[in-house]
Residue frames as qw, qx, qy, qz and C-alpha x, y, z in Angstrom:
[[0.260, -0.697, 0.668, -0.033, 39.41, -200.61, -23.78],
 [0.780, -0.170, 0.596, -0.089, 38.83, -204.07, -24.73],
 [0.698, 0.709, -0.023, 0.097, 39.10, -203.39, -28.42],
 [0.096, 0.901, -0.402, 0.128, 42.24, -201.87, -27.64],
 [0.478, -0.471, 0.741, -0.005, 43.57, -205.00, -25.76],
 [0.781, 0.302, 0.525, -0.153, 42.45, -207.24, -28.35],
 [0.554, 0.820, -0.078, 0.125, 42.99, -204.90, -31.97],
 [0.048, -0.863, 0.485, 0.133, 46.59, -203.26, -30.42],
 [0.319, -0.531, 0.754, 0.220, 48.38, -206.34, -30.45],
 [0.664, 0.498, 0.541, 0.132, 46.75, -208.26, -33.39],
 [0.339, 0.941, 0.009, 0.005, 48.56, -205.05, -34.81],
 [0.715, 0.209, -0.333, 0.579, 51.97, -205.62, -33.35],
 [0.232, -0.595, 0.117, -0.761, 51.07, -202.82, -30.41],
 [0.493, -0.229, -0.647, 0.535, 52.15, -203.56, -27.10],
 [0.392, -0.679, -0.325, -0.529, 49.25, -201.88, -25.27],
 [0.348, -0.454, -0.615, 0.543, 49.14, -200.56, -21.21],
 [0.212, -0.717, -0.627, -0.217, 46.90, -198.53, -19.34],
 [0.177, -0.066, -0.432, 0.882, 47.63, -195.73, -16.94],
 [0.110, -0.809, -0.466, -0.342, 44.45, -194.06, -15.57],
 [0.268, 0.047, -0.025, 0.962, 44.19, -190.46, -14.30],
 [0.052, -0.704, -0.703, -0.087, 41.41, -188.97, -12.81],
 [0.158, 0.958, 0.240, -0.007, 42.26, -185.52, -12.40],
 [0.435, 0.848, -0.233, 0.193, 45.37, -183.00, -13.20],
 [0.632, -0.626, 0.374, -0.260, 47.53, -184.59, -10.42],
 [0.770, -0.090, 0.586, 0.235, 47.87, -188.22, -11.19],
 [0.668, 0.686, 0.255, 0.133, 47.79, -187.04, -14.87],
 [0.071, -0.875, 0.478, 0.035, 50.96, -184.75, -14.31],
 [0.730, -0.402, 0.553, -0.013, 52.19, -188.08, -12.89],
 [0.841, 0.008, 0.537, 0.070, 51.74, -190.11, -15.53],
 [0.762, 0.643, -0.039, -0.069, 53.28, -189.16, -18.06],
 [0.032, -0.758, 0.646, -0.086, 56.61, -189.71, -16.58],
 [0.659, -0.001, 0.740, -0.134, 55.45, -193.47, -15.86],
 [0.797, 0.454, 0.393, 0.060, 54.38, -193.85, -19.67],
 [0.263, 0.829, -0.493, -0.014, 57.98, -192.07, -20.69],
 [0.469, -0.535, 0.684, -0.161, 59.69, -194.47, -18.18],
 [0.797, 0.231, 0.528, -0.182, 57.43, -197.43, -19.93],
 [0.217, -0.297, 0.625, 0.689, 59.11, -196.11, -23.24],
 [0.372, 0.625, 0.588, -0.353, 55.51, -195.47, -24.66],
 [0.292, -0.151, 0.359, 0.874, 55.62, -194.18, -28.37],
 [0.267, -0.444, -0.600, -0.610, 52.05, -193.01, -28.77],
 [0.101, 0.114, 0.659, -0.736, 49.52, -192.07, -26.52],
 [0.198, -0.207, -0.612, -0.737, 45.65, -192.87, -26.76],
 [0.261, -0.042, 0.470, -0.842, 43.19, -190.82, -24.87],
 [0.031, -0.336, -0.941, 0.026, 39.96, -192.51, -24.49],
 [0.167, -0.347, -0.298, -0.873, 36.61, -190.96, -24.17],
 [0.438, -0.421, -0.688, 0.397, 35.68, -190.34, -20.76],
 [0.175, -0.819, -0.532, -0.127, 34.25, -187.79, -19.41],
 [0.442, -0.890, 0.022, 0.113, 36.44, -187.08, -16.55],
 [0.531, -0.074, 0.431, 0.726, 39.28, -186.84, -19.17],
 [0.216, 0.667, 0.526, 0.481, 37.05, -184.49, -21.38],
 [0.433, -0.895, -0.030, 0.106, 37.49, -182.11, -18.08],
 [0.744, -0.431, 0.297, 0.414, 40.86, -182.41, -18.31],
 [0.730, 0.608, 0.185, 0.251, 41.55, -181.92, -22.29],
 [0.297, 0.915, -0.123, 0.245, 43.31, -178.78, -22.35],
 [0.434, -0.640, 0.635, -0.011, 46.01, -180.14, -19.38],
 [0.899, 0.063, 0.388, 0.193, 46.05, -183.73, -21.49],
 [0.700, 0.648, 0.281, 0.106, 46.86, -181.79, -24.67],
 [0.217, 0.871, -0.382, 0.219, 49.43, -179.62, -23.52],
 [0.548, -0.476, 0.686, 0.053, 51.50, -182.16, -21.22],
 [0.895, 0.127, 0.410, 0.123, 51.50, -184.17, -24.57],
 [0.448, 0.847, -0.105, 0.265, 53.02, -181.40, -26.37],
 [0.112, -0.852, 0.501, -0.102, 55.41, -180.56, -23.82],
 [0.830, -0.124, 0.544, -0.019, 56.19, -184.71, -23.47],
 [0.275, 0.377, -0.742, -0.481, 56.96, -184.76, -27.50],
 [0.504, 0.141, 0.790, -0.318, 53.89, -187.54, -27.00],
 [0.342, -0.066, -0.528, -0.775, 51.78, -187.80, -30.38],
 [0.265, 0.287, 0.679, -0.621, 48.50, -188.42, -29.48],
 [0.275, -0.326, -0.600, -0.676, 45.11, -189.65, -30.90],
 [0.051, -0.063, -0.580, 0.810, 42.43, -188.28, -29.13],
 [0.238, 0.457, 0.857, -0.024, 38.53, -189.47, -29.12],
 [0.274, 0.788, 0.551, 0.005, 37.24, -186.16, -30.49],
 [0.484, 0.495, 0.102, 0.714, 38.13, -182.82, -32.07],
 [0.295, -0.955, 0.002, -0.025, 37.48, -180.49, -29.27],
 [0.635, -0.605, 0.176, 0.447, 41.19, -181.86, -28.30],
 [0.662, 0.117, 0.286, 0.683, 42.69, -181.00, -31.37],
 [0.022, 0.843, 0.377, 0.384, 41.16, -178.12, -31.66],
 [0.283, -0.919, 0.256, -0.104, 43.30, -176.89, -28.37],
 [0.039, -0.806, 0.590, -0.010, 46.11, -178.14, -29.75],
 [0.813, 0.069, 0.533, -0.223, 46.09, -181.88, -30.08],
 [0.087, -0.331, 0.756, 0.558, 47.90, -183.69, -32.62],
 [0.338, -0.027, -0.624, -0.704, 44.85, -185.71, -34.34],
 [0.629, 0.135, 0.509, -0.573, 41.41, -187.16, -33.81],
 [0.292, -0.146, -0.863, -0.385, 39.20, -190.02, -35.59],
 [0.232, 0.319, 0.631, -0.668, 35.90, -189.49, -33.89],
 [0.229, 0.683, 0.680, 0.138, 32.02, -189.94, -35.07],
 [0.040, 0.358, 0.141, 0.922, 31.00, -186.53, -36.74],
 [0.025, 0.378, 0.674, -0.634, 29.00, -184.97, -33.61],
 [0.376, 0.282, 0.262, -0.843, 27.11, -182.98, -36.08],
 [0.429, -0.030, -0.769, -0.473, 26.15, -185.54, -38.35],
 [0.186, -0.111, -0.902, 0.373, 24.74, -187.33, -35.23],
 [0.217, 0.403, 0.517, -0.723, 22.52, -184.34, -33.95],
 [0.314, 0.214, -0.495, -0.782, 21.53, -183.86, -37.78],
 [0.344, -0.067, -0.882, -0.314, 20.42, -187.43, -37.58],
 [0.189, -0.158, -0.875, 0.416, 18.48, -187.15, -34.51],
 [0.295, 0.214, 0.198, -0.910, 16.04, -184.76, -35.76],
 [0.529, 0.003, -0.637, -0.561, 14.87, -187.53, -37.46],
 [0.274, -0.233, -0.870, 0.337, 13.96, -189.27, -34.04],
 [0.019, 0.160, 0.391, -0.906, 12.83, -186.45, -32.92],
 [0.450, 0.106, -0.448, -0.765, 10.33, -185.85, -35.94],
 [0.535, -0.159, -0.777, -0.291, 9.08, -189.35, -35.65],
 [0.109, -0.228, -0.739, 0.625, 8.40, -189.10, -31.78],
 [0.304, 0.259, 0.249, -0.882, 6.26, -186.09, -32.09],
 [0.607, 0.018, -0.542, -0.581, 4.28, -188.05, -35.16],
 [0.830, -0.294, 0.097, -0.465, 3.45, -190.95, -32.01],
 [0.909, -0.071, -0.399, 0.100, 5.99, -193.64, -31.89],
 [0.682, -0.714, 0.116, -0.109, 7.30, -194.07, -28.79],
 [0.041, -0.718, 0.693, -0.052, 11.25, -193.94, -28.18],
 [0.737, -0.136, 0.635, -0.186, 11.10, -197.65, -27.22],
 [0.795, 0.314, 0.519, -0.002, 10.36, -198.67, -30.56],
 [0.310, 0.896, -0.290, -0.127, 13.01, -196.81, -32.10],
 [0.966, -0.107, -0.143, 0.188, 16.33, -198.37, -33.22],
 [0.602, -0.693, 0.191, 0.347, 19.49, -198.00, -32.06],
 [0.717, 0.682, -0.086, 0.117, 21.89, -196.37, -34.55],
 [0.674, -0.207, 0.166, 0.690, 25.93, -196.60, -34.61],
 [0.147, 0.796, -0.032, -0.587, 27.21, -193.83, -35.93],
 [0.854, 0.401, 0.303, 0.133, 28.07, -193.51, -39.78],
 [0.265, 0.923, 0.054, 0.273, 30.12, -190.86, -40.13],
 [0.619, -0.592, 0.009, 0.516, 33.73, -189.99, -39.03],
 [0.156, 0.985, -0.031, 0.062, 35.61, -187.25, -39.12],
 [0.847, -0.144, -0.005, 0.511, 39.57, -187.49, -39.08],
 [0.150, -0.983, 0.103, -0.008, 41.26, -184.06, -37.74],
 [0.789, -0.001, -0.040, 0.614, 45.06, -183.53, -38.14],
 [0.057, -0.986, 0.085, 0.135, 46.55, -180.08, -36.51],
 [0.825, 0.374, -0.029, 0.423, 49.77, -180.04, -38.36],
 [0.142, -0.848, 0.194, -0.473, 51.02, -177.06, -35.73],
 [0.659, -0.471, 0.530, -0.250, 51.32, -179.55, -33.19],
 [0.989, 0.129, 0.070, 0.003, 52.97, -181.63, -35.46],
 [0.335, 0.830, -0.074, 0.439, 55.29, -179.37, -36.59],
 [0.076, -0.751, 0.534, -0.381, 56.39, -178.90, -32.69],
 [0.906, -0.219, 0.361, -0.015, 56.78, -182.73, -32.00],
 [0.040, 0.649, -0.651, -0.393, 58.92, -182.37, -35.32],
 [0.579, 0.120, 0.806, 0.038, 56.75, -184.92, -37.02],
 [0.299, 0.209, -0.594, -0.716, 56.21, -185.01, -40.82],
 [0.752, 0.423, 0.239, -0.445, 52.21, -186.40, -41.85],
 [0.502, 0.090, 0.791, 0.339, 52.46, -188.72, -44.21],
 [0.368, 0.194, -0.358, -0.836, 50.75, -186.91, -47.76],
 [0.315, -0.193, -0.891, -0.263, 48.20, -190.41, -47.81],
 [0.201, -0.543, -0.707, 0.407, 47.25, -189.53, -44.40],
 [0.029, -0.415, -0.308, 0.856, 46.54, -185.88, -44.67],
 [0.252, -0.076, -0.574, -0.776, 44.80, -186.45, -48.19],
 [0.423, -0.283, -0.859, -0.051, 42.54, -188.49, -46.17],
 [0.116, -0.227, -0.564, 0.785, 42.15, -186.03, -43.55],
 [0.120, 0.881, 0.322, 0.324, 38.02, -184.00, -43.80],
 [0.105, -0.977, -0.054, -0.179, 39.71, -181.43, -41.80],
 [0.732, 0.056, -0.183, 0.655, 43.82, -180.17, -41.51],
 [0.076, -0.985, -0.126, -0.088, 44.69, -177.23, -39.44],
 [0.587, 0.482, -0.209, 0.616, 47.71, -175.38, -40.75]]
């Protein structure tokens, strides 16, 4: 979140929060972040929003909301797009931790990697009913476009 208060408006993005712990207040809020005159919506990566996905993804559809959303499960039920580390590059990479544990070094002395890899998901279906048009730069750019 602090990137987000920091990057949005260095961007010209007038940034607010609403939080939403389960399908309740979330119902709520999107009438508060219509009211607010919100043109975007960015889900975070939270667990107890990862519970939620398939109610975020369809109150953003029925809202006419576009939405980036922290991983591809959401686009995947429907979700306009994602930008998210590749999850299987990650586990790919961790069999190299793994590999070196069992040879004797000790987790401790491992380092901490960032990820290297993203993945940028665009479901042009759920664009299609928001009645948005992809840009052809952005979807050339996309690894992965579901028609």
């Amino acid at each position: 979140m602090k990137e987000l208060e920091t990057g949005g408006p260095a961007l010209g993005f007038q940034l607010r929060a609403f939080e939403a712990r389960d399908s309740t207040p979330l119902e709520n809020a999107f009438p508060a972040i219509r009211t607010w005159g919100a043109g975007a919506l960015v889900v975070l990566q939270l667990p107890t929003l990862d519970r939620m996905r398939v109610s975020i993804v369809d109150l953003a559809a029925k809202n006419r909301m576009p939405a980036m959303y922290p991983n591809t499960e959401y686009v995947e039920a429907g979700g306009l797009m994602s930008y998210a580390a590749d999850i299987v590059a990650m586990f790919r990479r961790s069999a190299s931790y793994v590999h070196r544990i069992l040879k004797g070094v000790t987790p401790g002395e491992l380092p901490v990697e960032q990820p290297v890899k993203f993945e940028l998901l665009i479901n042009l279906r759920a664009a299609s009913q928001m009645d948005l048009t992809i840009p052809p730069n952005v979807l050339t750019r996309a690894d992965r476009v579901i028609r």
